[in-house]
N, C-alpha and C positions, 0 to 999 in steps of 0.2 A: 156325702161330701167328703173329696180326699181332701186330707191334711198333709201339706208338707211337710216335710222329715225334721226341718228345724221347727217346726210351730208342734210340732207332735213331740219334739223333746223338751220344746220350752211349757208344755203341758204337764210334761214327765216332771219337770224340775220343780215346777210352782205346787202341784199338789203336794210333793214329798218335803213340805215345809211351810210353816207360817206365812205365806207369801202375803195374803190381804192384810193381815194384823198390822207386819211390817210396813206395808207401804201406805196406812192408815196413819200407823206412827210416825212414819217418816214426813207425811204430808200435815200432821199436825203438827211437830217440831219444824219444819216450813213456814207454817202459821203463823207461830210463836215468835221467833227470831228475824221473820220481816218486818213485825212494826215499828221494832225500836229503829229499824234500818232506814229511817224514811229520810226525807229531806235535813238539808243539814241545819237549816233552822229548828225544826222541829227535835231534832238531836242535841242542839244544843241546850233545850228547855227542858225535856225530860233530864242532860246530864249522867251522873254514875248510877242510874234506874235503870240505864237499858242494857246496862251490861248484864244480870242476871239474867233476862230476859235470850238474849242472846247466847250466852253459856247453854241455857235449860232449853231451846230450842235446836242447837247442836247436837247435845246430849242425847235428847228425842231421835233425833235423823240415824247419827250412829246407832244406838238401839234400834231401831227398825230393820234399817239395811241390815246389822249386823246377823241378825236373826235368819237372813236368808240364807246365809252364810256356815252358819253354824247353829242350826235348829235345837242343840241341844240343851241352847240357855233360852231357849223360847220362856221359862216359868221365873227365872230373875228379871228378864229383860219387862217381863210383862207388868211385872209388878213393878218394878219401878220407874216402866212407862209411865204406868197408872199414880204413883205421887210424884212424878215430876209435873204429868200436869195438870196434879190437884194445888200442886204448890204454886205454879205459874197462872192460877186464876187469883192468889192473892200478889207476887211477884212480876208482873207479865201483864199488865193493861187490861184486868178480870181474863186473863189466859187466852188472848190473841182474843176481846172481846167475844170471849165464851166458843166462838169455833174451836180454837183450838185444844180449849182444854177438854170439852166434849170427844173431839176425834184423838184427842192424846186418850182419853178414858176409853174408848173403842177397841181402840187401836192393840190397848195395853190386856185386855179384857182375852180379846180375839189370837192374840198372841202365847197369853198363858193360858187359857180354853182349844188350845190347837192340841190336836192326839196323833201320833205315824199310825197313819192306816195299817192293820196288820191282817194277814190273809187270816180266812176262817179256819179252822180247825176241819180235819179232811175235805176241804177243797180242792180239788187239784189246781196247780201255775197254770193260769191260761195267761199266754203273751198279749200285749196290747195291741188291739184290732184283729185278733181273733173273734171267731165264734165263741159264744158262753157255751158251757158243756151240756146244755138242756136242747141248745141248738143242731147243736155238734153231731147229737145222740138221737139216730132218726127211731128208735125203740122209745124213748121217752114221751109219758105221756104231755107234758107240755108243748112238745113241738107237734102233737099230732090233734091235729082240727077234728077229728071225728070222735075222739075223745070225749067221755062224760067226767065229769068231775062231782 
């Protein structure tokens, strides 16, 4: 299957960073921040509750996206993904009634568990959508079918 040049760079970009962590976070601060958003009755009974809820659900988005952006605070970001929204299950309607404080815990988890790939030690660059060098190398015993192993 060819891949278009934009879809093969926006492959290029999302591995070389936290992409899922981020957009777990971000979609759990989503969560978070729409309930108190609801109808204006219902805003008007919950009152000055929803404002934390709404701060900490922000909070979340910015941390996620951010992350994309600058991979380098992927291990702050992460962690305090991960107590905003352990906090917004007691602040936040049990934390966007437990979805969101689950995918805020994911999110936060997968962000600070993220590593930059780093090439192996003598391996040679091979470009992307190249051949691997086992390919490459028609002397190699992996590429030749009559080969015993």
């Amino acid at each position: 299957m060819l891949l278009t040049p934009l879809r093969t760079r926006f492959r290029r970009w999302r591995r070389s960073r936290p992409f899922w962590g981020g957009l777990v976070a971000a979609l759990a601060g989503a969560e978070i921040c729409a309930l108190p958003l609801a109808p204006l009755k219902v805003m008007l009974t919950q009152g000055v509750a929803g404002i934390p809820s709404v701060l900490m659900g922000l909070v979340m988005i910015v941390l996620g996206v951010s992350v994309w952006f600058a991979p380098h605070y992927r291990g702050l970001a992460g962690i305090v993904t991960t107590l905003i929204a352990t906090a917004a299950l007691v602040l936040s309607n049990l934390g966007g009634f437990l979805i969101g404080t689950l995918l805020g815990i994911l999110g936060g988890g997968l962000m600070f568990a993220w590593q930059p790939r780093v090439p192996r030690r003598g391996a040679p660059a091979v470009p992307a959508g190249s051949a691997t060098p086992a390919e490459s190398d028609p002397t190699s015993a992996e590429s030749d079918p009559t080969s015993v192993s």
